[in-house]
ROKOL-495389 format. One record per residue (C-alpha): residue number from 0; residue in one letter; x, y, z. Coordinates in nm, 2 decimals. Example, Ala and Ser with C-alpha at 12.3 -4.5 7.8 and 13.67 -1.06 7.14 Angstrom:
<rodrens>
(0 'A' (1.23 -0.45 0.78)),
(1 'S' (1.37 -0.11 0.71)),
</rodrens>
This chain:
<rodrens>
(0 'X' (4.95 0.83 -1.76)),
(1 'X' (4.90 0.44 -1.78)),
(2 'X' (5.00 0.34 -2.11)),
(3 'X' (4.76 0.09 -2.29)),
(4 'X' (4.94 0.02 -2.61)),
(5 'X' (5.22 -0.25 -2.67)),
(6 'X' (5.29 -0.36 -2.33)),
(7 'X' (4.95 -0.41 -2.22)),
(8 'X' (4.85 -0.59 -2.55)),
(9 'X' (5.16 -0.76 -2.52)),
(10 'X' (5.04 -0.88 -2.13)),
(11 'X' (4.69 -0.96 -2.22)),
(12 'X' (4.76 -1.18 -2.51)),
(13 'X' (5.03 -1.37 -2.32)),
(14 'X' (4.76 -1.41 -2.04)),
(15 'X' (4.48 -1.54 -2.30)),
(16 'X' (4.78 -1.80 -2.41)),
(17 'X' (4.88 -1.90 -2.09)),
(18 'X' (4.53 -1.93 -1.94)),
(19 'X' (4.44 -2.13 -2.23)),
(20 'X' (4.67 -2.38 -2.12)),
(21 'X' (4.59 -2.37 -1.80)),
(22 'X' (4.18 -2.40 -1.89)),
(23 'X' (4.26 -2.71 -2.14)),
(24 'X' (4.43 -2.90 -1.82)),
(25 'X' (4.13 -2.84 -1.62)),
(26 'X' (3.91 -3.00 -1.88)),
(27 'X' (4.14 -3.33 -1.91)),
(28 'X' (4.12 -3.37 -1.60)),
(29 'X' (3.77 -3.33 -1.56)),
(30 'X' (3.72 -3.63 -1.84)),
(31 'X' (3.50 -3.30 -2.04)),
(32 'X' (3.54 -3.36 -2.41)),
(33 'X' (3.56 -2.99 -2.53)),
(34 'X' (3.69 -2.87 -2.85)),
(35 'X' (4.05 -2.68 -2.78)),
(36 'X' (3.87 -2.39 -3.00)),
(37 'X' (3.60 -2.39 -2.71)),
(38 'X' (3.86 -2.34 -2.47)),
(39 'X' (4.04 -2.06 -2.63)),
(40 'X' (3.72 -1.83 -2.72)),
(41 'X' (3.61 -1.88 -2.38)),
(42 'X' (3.97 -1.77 -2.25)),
(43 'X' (3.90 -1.48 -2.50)),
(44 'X' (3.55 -1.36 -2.38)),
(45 'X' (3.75 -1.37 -1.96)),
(46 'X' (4.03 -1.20 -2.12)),
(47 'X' (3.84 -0.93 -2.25)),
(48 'X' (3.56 -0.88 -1.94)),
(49 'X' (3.87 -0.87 -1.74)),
(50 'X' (4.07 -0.62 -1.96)),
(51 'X' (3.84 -0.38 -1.91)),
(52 'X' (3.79 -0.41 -1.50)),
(53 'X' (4.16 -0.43 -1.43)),
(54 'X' (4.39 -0.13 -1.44)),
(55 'X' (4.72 -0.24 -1.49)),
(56 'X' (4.98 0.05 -1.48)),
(57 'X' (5.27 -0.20 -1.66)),
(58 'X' (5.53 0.00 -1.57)),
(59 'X' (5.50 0.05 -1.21)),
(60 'X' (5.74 -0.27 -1.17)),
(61 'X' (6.07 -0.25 -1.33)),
(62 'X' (6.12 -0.47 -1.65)),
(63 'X' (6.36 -0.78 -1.42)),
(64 'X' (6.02 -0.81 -1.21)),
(65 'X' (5.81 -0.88 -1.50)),
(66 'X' (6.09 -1.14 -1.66)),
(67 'X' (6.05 -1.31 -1.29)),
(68 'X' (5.67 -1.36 -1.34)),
(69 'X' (5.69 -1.48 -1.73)),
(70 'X' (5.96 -1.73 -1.61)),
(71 'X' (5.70 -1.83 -1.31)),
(72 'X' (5.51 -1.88 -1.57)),
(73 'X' (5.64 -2.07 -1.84)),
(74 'X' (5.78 -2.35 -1.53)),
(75 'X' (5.41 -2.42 -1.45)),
(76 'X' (5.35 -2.44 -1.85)),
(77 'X' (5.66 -2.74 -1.85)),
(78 'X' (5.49 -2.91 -1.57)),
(79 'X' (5.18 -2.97 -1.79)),
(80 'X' (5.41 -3.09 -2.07)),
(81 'X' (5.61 -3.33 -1.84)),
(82 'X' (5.34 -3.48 -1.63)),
(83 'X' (5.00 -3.68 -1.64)),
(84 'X' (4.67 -3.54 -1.59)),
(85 'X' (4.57 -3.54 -1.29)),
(86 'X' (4.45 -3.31 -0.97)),
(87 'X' (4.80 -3.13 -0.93)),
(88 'X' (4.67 -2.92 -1.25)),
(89 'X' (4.42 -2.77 -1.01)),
(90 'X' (4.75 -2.67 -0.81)),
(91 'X' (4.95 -2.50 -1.15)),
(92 'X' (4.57 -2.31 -1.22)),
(93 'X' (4.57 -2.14 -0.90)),
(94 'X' (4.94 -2.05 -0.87)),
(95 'X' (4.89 -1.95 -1.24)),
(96 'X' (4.60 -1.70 -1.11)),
(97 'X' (4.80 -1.60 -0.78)),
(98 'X' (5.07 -1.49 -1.00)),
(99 'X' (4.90 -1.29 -1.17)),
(100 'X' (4.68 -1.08 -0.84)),
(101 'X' (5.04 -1.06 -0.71)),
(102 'X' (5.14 -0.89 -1.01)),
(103 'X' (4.85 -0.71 -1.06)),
(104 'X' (4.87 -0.58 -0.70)),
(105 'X' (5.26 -0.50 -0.75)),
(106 'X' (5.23 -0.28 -1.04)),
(107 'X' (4.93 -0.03 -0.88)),
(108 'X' (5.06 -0.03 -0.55)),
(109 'X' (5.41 0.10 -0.68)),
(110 'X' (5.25 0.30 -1.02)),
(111 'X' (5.02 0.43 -0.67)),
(112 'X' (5.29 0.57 -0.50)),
(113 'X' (5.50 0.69 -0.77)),
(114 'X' (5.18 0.87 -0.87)),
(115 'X' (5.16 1.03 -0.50)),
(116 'X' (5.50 1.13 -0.52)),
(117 'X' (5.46 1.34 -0.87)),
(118 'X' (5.08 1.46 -0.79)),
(119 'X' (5.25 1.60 -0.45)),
(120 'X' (5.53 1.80 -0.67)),
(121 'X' (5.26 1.96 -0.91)),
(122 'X' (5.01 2.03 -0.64)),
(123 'X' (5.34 2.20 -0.43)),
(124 'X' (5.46 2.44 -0.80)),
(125 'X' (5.09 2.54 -0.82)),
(126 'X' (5.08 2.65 -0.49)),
(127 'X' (5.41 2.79 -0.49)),
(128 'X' (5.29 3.00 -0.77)),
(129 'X' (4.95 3.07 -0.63)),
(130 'X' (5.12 3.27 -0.36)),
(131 'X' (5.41 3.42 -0.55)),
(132 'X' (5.16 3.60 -0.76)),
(133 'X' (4.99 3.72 -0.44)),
(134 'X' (5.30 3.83 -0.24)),
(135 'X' (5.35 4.02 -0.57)),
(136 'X' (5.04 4.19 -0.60)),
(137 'X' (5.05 4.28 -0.23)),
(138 'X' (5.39 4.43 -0.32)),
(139 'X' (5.29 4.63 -0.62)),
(140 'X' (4.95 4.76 -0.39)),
(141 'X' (5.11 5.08 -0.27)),
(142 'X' (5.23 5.16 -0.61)),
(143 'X' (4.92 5.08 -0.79)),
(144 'X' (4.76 5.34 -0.52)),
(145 'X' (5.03 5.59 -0.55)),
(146 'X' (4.95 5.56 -0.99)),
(147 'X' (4.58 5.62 -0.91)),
(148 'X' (4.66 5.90 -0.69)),
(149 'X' (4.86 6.06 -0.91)),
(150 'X' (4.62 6.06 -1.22)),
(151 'X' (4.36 6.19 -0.96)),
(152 'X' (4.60 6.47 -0.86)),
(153 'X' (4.66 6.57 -1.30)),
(154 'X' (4.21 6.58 -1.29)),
(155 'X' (4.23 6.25 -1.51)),
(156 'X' (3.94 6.06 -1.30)),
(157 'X' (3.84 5.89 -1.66)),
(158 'X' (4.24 5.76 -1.67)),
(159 'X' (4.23 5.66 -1.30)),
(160 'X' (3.89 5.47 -1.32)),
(161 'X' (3.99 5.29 -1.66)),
(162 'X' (4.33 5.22 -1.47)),
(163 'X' (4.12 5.08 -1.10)),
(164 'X' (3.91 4.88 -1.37)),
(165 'X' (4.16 4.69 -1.46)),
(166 'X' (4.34 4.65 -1.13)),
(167 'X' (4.04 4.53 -0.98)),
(168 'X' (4.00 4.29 -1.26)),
(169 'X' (4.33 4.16 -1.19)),
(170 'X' (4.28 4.11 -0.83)),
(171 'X' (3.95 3.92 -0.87)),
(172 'X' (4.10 3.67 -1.08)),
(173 'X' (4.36 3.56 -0.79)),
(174 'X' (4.07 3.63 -0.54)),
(175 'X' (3.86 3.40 -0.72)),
(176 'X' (4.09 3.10 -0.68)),
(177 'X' (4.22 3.15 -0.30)),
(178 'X' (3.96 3.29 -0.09)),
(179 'X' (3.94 3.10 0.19)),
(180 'X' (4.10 2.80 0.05)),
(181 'X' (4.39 2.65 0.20)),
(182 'X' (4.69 2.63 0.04)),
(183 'X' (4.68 2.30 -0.18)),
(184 'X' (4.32 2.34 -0.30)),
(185 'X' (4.39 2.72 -0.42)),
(186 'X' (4.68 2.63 -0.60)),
(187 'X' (4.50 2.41 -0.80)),
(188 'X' (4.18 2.67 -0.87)),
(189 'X' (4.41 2.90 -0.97)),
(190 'X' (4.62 2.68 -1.18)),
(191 'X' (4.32 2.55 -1.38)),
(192 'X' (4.16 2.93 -1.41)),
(193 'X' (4.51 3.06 -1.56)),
(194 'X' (4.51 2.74 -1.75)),
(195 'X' (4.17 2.81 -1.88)),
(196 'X' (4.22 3.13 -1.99)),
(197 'X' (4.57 3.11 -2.18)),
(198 'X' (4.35 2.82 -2.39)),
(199 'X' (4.06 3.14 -2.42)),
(200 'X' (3.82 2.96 -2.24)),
(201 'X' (3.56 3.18 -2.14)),
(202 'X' (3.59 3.02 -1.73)),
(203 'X' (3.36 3.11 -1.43)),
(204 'X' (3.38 3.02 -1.05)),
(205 'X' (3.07 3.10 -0.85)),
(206 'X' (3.16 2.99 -0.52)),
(207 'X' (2.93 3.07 -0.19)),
(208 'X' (3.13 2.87 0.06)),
(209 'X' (3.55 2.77 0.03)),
(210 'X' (3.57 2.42 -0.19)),
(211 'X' (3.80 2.31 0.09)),
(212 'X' (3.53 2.30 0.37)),
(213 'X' (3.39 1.97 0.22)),
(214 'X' (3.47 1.71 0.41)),
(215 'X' (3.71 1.55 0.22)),
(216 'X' (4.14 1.52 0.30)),
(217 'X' (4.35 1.75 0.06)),
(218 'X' (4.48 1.47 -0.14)),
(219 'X' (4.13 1.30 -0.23)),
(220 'X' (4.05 1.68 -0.26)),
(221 'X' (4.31 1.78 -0.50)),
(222 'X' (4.23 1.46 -0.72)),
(223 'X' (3.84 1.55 -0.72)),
(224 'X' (3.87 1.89 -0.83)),
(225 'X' (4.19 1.87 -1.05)),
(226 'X' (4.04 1.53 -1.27)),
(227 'X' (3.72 1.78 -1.32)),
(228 'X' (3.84 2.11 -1.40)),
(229 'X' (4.10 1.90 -1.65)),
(230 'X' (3.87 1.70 -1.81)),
(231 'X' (3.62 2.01 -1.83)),
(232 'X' (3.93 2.20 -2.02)),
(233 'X' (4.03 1.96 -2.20)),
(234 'X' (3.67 1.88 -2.40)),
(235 'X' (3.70 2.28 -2.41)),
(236 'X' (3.95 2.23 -2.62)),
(237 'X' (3.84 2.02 -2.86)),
(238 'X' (3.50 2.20 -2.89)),
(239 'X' (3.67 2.50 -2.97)),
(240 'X' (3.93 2.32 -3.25)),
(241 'X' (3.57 2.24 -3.43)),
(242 'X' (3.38 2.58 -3.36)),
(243 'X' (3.67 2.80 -3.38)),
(244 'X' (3.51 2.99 -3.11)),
(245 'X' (3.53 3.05 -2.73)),
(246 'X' (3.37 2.78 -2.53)),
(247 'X' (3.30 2.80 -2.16)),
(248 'X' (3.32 2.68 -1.80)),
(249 'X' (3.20 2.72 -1.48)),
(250 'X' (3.24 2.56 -1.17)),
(251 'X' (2.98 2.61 -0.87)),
(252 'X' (2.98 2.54 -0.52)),
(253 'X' (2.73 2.57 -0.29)),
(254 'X' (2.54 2.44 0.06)),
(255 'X' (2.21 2.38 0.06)),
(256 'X' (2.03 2.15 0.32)),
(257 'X' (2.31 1.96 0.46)),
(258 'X' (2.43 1.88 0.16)),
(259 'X' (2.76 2.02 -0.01)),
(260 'X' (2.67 2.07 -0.45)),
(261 'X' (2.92 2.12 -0.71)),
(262 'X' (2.82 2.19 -1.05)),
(263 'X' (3.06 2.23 -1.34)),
(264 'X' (2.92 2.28 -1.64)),
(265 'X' (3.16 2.32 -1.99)),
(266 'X' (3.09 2.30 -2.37)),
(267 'X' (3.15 2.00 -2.53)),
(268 'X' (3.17 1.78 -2.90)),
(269 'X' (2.88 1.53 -2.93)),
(270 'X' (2.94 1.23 -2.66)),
(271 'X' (2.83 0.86 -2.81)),
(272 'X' (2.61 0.71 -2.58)),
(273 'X' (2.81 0.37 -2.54)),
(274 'X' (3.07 0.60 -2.41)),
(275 'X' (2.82 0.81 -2.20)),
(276 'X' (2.69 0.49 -2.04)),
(277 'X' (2.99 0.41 -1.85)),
(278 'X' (3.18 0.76 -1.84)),
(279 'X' (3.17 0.75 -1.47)),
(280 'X' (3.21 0.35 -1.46)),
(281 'X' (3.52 0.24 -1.55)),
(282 'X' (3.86 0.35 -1.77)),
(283 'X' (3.91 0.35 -2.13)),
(284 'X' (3.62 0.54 -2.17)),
(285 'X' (3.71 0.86 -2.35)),
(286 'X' (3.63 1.11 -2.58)),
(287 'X' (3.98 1.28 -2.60)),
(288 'X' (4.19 1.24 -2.94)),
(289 'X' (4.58 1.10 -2.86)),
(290 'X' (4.66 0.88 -2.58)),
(291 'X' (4.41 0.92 -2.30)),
(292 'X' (4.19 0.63 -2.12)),
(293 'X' (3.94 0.83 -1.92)),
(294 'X' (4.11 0.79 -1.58)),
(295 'X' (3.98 1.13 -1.45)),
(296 'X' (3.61 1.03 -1.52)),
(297 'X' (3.69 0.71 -1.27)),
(298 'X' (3.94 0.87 -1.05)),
(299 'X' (3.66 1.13 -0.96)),
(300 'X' (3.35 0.90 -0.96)),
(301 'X' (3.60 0.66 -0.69)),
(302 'X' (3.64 0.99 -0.48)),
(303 'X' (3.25 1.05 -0.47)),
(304 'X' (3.19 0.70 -0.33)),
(305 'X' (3.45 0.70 -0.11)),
(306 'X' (3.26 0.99 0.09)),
(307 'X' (2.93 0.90 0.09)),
(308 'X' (2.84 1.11 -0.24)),
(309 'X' (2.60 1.10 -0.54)),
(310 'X' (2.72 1.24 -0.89)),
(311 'X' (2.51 1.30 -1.18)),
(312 'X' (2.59 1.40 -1.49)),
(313 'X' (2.35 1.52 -1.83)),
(314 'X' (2.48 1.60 -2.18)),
(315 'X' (2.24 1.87 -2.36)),
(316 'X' (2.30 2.10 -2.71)),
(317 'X' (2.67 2.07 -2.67)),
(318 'X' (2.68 2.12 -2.31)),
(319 'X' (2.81 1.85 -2.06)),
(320 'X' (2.70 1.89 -1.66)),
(321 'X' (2.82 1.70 -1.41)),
(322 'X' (2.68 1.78 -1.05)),
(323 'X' (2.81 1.60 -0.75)),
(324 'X' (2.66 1.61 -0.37)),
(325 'X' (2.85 1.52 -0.08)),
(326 'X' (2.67 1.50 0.26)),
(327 'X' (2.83 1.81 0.53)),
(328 'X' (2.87 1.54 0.78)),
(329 'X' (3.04 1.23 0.70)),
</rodrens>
């Protein structure tokens, strides 16, 4: 996760200095007789619009790169020290911002692909273990079959049904996840379902048609439906530490004129409504105690977009719904 503690204070603060500098040159040179206070809470109220548009993942560049840029930096800084006003300042102000986008642009592209890279690994275990648990129920089948006939055989139909109950019970739990889903999306179902249940949440999936034949790659896939089964666990979780009771989830997908729905529906704490106004907008909107910055609620609003989709989302008694339609041909 993208921290957002010291060494993103520490980089907007240094950026409100530094483009106070920068913003103070302009003015001399523009003959504008402005207060330096002026200046500085006008750097302030950029800073902060800015702050919250730009996701800066600090440490996707290595600590040396960073140094590289301050230095950068600090020489355009001297130049204003050691020279008159004049129309070069308009020069040190636009290195000053390229700086920065080439920066800014450093740190996701790399934070990006190490991102890829560990989102790749955890989508590979959870299919790895998706299908280990099927190989092994298709290798315990014949016993399974071999118990039931047996107890059939000793006239205990009440001990072979009560023992098929829960086999079958079993089986639809892994059937739920993988039916007709390839590989990468089932592993994540089935991760999320297990997930959901070790934190006893009571967890649903009423699918008519495979999730995977939206029209979407595996990757954007993956982030669409992990980012919304996690963040649907996750305020699980917190409505349950209040309630002390089981809270729910279910996830539905369906086809209906064209049109590919998916519902998921979960039980959730109160929501303020300056953080439900921008849930789906943009990060550091979040309801989640500890370090989180509501990246999923962006990440999966991003994916929507990006194919052609509308998402909708209502909060009602403790209930949160977020629906999402994605056009069958893109």
């Amino acid at each position: 996760m993208v921290e957002i503690s010291r060494n993103s204070l520490f980089y907007w603060g240094t950026i409100s200095v530094l483009a106070s500098f920068h913003f103070y040159g302009l003015v001399q040179i523009l003959s504008i007789k402005i207060p330096i206070y002026v200046t500085i809470l006008f750097v302030l109220l950029i800073i902060s619009l800015l702050q919250k548009k730009i996701l800066l993942p600090f440490s996707g560049l290595k600590k040396g790169w960073h140094l590289f840029f301050y230095s950068m930096q600090i020489l355009f800084i001297l130049t204003y020290i050691v020279m008159d006003p004049s129309w070069f300042y308009m020069v040190l102000f636009l290195s000053f911002i390229g700086t920065e986008v080439v920066r800014i642009s450093m740190c996701n592209t790399i934070y990006n692909l190490n991102q890829t890279v560990a989102d790749f690994t955890k989508e590979r275990a959870h299919m790895n273990e998706t299908f280990r648990i099927v190989r092994s129920e298709r290798h315990e089948f014949l016993k399974h079959i071999s118990a039931i006939h047996f107890l059939l055989e000793q006239n205990n139909p009440d001990d072979a049904k009560q023992y098929l109950d829960e086999l079958v019970s079993q089986y639809e739990e892994t059937n739920l996840s993988i039916k007709g889903e390839r590989g990468t999306i089932a592993g994540v179902l089935h991760h999320m379902y297990q997930l959901a249940k070790k934190e006893n949440i009571d967890a649903v999936y009423d699918i008519d048609v495979p999730i995977s034949t939206l029209p979407i790659n595996d990757k954007d896939l993956v982030t669409l439906i992990g980012n919304l089964l996690s963040n649907s666990i996750e305020a699980c979780m917190e409505w349950r530490k209040k309630h002390h009771q089981n809270p729910f989830l279910s996830l539905q997908f369906y086809k209906r004129s064209g049109l590919y729905v998916l519902l998921c529906k979960n039980s959730s704490l109160p929501i303020p409504n300056d953080i439900l106004d921008d849930l789906f907008r943009s990060y550091g909107n979040t309801t989640k105690e500890g370090d989180h910055q509501g990246l999923g609620t962006m990440l999966i609003d991003e994916m929507v977009k990006k194919h052609n989709g509308h998402l909708d989302f209502t909060y009602k008694n403790e209930e949160f719904t977020v629906k999402i339609k994605i056009p069958a041909i893109q």
